[in-house]
C-alpha positions as CSV (number, residue, x, y, z in Angstrom):
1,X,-7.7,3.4,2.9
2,X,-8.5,3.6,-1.1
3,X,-6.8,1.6,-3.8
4,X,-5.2,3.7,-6.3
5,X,-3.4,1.6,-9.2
6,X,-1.0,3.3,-11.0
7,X,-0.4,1.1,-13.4
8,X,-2.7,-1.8,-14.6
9,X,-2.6,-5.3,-13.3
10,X,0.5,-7.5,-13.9
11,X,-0.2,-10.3,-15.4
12,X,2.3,-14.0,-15.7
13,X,4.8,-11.6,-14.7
14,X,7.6,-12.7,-11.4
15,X,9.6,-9.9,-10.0
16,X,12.6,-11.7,-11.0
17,X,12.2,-11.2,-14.6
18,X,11.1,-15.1,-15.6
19,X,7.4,-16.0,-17.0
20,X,5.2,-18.4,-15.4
21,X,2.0,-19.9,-17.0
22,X,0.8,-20.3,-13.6
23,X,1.7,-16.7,-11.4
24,X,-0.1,-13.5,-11.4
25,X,1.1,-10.8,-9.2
26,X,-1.4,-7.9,-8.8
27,X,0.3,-4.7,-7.6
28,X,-2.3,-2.8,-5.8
29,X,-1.7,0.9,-4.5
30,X,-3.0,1.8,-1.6
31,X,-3.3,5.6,0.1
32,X,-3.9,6.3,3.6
33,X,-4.5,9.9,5.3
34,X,-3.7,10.3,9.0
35,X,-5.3,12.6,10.8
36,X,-5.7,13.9,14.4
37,X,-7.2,17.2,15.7
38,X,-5.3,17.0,18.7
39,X,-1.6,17.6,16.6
40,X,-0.5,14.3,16.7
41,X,-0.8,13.2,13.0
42,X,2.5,12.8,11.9
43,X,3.1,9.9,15.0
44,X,0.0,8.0,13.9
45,X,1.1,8.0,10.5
46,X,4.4,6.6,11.3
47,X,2.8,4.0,13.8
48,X,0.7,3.1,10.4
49,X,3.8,3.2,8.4
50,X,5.7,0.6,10.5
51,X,3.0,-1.7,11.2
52,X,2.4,-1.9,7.1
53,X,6.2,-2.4,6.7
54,X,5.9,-5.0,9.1
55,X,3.0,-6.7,7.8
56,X,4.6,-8.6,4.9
57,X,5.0,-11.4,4.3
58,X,1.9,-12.4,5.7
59,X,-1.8,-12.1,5.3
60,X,-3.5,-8.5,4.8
61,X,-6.6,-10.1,5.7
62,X,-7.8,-12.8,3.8
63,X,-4.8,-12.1,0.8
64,X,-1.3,-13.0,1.3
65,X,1.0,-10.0,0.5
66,X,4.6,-11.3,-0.6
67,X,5.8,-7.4,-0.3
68,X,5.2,-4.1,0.6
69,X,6.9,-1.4,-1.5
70,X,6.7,2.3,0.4
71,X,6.1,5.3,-1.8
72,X,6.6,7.6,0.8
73,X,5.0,9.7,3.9
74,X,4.0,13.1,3.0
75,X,2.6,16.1,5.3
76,X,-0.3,16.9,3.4
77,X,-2.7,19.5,5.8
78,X,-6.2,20.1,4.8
79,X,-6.0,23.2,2.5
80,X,-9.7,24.3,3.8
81,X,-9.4,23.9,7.5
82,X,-5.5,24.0,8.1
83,X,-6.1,20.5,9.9
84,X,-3.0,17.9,9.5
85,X,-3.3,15.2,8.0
86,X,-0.4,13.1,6.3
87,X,-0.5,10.9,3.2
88,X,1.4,7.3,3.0
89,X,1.6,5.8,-0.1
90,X,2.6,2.1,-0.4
91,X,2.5,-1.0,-3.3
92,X,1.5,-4.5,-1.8
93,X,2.7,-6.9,-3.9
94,X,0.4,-10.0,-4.3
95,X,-0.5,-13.2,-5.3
96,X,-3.2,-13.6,-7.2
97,X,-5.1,-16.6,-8.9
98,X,-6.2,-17.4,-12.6
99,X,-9.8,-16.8,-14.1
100,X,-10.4,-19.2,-16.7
């Protein structure tokens, strides 16, 4: 799994709209590629898929993850070997804390 931002950090920003002195969301993006020799890539990465979904709220490790925005699956096989592999794409949406 590799972070792949988009778009820069959001800073004093709620999902709502409204401003807050005191919130910070950080909107990582995160890609993962499934793959399995033995054909069954596109179950694993729906197993993946569903237990990301699932995951929020609650803790993604030590970070508390509010939401979890899919992107999307894709079928994305090797171009070199011909191996499958698919690609999910998903945006955690979390909480993050000030640096003074």
């Amino acid at each position: 799994m590799t972070r792949n931002d988009r778009k820069a950090r959001v800073d004093v920003e709620e999902r709502g709209g409204r401003r807050s002195a005191h919130l910070i969301l950080d909107r990582p993006r995160v890609v993962l590629e499934c793959t399995d020799d033995a054909g069954g890539a596109a179950t694993l990465a729906a197993l993946v898929r569903s237990i990301l979904s699932a995951a929020a709220p609650g803790y993604l490790g030590t970070v508390w993850c509010d939401q979890v925005e899919d992107a999307g699956m894709e079928n994305d096989s090797d171009p070199a070997t011909a191996a499958p592999r698919y690609t999910l794409v998903a945006d955690l949406i979390v909480r993050g804390t000030v640096l003074a």
